[in-house]
C-alpha positions in Angstrom: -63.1 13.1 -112.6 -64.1 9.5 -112.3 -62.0 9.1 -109.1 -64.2 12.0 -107.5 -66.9 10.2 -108.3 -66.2 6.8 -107.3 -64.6 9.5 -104.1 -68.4 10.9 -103.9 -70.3 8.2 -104.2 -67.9 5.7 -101.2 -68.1 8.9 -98.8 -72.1 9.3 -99.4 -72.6 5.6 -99.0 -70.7 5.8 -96.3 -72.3 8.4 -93.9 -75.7 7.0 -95.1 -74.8 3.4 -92.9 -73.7 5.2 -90.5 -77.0 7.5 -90.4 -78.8 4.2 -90.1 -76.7 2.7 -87.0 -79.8 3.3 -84.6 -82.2 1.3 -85.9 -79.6 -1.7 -86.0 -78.6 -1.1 -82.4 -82.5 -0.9 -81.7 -82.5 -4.5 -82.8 -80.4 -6.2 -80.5 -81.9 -3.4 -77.9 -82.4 -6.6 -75.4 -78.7 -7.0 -75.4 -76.6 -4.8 -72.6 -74.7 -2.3 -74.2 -71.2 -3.0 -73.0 -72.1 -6.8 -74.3 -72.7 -5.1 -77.6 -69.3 -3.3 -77.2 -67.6 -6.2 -77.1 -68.8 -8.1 -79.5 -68.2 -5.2 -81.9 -64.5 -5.2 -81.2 -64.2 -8.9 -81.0 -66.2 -9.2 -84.8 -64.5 -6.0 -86.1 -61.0 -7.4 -85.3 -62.0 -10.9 -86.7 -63.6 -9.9 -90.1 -61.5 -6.9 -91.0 -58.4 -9.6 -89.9 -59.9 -12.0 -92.4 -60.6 -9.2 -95.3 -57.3 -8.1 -94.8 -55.6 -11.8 -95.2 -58.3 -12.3 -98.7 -56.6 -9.2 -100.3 -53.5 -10.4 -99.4 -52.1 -7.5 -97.5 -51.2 -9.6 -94.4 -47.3 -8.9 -95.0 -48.6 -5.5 -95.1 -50.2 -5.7 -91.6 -47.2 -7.2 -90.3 -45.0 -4.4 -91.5 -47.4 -1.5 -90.1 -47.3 -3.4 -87.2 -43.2 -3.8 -86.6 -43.6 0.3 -87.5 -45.6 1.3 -84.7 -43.6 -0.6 -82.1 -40.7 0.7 -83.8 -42.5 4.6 -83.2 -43.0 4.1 -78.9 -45.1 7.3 -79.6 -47.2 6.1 -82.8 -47.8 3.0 -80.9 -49.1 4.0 -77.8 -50.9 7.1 -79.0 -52.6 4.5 -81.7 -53.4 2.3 -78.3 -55.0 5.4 -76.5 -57.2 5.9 -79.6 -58.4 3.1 -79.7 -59.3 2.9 -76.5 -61.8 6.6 -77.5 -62.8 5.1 -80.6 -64.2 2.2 -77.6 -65.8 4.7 -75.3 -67.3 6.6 -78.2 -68.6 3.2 -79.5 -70.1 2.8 -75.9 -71.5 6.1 -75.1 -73.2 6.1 -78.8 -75.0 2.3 -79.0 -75.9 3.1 -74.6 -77.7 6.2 -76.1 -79.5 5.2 -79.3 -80.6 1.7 -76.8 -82.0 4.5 -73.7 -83.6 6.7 -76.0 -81.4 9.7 -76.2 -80.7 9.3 -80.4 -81.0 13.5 -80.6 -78.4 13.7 -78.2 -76.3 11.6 -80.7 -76.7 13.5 -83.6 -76.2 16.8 -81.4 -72.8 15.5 -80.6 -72.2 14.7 -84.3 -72.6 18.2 -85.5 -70.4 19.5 -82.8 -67.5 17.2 -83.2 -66.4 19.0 -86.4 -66.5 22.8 -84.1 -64.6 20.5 -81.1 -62.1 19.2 -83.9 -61.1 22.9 -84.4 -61.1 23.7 -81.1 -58.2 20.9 -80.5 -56.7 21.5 -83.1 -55.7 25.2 -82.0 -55.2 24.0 -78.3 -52.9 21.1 -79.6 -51.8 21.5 -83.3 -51.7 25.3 -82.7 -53.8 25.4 -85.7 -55.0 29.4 -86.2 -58.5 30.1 -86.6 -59.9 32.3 -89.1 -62.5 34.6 -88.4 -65.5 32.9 -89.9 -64.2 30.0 -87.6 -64.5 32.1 -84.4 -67.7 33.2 -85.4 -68.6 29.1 -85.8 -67.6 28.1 -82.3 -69.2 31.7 -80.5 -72.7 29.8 -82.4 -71.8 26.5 -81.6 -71.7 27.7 -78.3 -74.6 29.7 -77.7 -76.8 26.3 -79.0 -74.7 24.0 -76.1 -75.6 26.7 -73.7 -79.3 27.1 -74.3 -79.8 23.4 -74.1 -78.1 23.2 -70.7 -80.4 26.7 -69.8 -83.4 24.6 -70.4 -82.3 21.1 -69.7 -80.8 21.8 -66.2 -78.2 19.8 -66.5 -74.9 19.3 -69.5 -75.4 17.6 -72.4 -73.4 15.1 -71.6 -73.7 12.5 -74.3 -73.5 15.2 -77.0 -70.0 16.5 -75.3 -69.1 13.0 -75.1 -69.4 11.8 -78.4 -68.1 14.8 -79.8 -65.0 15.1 -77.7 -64.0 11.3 -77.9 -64.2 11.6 -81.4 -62.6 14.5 -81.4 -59.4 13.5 -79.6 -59.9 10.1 -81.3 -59.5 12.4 -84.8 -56.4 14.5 -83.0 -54.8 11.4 -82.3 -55.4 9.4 -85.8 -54.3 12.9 -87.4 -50.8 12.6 -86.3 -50.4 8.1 -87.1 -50.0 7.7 -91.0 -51.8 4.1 -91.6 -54.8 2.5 -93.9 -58.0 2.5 -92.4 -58.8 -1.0 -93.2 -55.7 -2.4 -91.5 -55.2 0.2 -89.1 -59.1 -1.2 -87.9 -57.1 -4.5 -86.9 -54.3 -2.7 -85.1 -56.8 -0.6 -82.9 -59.8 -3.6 -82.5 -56.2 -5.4 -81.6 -55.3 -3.5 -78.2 -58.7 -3.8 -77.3 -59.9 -7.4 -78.5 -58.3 -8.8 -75.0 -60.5 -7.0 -72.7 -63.5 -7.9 -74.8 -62.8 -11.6 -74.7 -62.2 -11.1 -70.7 -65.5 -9.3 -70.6 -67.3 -11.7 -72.4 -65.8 -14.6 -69.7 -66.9 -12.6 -67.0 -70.7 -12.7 -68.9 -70.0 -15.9 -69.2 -69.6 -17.0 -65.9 -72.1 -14.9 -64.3 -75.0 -16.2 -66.8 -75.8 -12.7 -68.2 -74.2 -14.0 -71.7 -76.5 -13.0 -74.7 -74.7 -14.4 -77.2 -75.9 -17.9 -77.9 -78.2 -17.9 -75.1 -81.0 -15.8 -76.6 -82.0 -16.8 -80.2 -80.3 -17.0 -83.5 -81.3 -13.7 -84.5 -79.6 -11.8 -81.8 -76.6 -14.1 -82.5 -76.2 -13.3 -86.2 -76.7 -9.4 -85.5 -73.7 -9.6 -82.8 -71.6 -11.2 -85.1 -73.0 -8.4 -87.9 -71.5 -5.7 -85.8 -68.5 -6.5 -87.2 -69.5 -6.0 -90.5 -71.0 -3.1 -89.8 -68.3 -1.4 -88.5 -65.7 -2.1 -90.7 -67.9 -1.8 -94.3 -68.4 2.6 -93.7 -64.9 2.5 -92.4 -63.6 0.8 -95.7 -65.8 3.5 -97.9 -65.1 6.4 -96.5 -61.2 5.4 -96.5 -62.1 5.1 -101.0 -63.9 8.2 -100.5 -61.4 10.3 -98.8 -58.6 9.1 -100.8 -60.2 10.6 -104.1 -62.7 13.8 -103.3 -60.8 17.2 -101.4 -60.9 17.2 -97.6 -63.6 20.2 -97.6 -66.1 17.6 -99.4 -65.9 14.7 -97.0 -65.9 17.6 -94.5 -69.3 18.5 -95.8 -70.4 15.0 -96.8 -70.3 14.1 -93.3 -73.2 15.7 -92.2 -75.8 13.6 -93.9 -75.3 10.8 -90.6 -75.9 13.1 -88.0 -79.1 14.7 -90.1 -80.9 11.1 -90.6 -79.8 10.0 -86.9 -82.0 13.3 -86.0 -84.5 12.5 -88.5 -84.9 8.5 -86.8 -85.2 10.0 -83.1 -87.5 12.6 -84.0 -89.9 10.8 -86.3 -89.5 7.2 -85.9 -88.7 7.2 -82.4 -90.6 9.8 -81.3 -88.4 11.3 -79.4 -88.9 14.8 -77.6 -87.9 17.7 -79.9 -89.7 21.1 -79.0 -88.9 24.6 -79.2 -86.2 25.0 -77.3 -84.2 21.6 -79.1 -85.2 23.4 -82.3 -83.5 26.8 -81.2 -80.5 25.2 -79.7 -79.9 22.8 -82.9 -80.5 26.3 -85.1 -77.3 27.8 -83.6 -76.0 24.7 -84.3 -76.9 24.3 -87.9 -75.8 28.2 -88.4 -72.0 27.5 -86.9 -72.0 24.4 -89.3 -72.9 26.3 -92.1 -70.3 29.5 -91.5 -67.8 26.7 -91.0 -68.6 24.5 -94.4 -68.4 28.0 -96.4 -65.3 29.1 -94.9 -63.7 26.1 -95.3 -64.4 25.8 -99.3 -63.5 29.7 -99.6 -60.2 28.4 -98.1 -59.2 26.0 -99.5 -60.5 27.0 -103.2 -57.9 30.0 -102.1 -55.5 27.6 -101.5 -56.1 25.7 -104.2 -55.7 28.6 -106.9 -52.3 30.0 -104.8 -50.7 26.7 -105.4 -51.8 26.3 -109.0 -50.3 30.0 -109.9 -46.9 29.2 -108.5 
């Protein structure tokens, strides 16, 4: 009981930092967005490197490390997520810095729907009923946003299906979240460095050539990656998959909150009807989860 606690309290914590990401972003909104990128990856992998050495797992690291180039497939399926984990990264801070923070949270409440959708495609996962029911109304919301928009959604798709294979890939590579953050910010960290060289070189460098406040933020991107990360890994170790499931919706509903009320962002009738839909597959999803796995649950507890 106390670990589901600790569990609840890590995962809440959690999705609440990464509710807030937009008005951090919004701070260093001066800096290009692809320069925020990299310094993300570059700070992730040296902090989370440097937490990992103070807790003395480094032997650890090493060892996960000779694993996955032992695994050809682990390896180079752990390199191509962390290569969505990037472009979800990109797509999200691009968005929240041109005004399109809705857009964000759309594609946050769809990536759970997408997640099922893959996993049927690729896991041949089955759906249940209630699940079917989800996606049809997940659906119908996508569609009568692009009705009235004239155009796809495309940030909302994006997010939610780089997460989504990012989440398919992760499923299938056993490794801590904490030192598997090293690993992926690893295969990436080169082409940040080379990225930040060319900045360098063609004088569009923000990073200590703006002020010290933009400098410390960069370098807090790190920090403010890996910290959620590091929760929800407590979180999900001690509280049922269905909860974190649930949990998880608290980012995308303050994300929605920041662009509609402190941002000011457009959200009129036809946002509100679309993100209804939405809210309705999410809910049909969340109850049909818990009724299956409290099913589950009692099955395995009578045999």
């Amino acid at each position: 009981m106390e670990n589901e606690k600790k569990g609840i309290v890590a995962s809440v914590f959690a999705y609440i930092l990464w509710g807030l990401f937009p008005l951090y972003w919004k701070v260093i909104q001066h800096v290009t967005s692809g320069e925020i990128l990299a310094s993300r990856v570059i700070w992730s992998f040296i902090l989370t490197l440097i937490f990992v050495l103070l807790i003395k797992q480094g032997k650890v690291l090493v060892k996960d490390f000779r694993e996955l180039w032992q695994n050809q497939k682990a390896f180079w399926s752990l390199c191509l997520a962390a290569y969505l984990v990037s472009a979800n990264w990109f797509i999200y801070i691009w968005a929240v810095n041109h005004d399109h923070i809705i857009q964000t949270s759309l594609g946050y409440y769809m990536n759970p729907i997408f997640s099922i959708l893959l996993g049927i495609i690729f896991l041949k996962e089955r759906m249940t009923k209630a699940q079917v029911l989800a996606l049809l109304m997940a659906a119908i919301g996508v569609i009568i946003l692009i009705a009235s928009y004239g155009q796809i959604p495309w940030i909302s798709i994006g997010l939610a299906l780089s997460f989504g294979f990012y989440g398919l890939l992760k499923k299938q590579i056993a490794l801590d979240a904490t030192r598997g953050l090293v690993i992926e910010t690893m295969f990436i960290f080169p082409v940040a460095i080379i990225y930040y060289c060319y900045l360098y070189f063609q004088g569009n460098m923000s990073f200590l050539h703006v002020d010290m406040k933009t400098n410390v933020f960069l370098i807090g991107t790190g920090i403010v990656t890996a910290l959620p990360l590091v929760l929800f890994a407590v979180g999900a170790q001690n509280i049922p998959l269905y909860l974190v499931g649930f949990i998880q919706y608290i980012a995308p509903t303050m994300t929605l909150i920041l662009g509609v009320f402190l941002y000011h962002e457009s959200f009129g009738h036809t946002e509100l009807i679309s993100f209804s839909f939405i809210w309705l597959a999410l809910i049909i999803f969340s109850i049909s989860t818990i009724l299956e796995m409290r099913k589950t649950y009692r099955l395995s507890h009578k045999s």
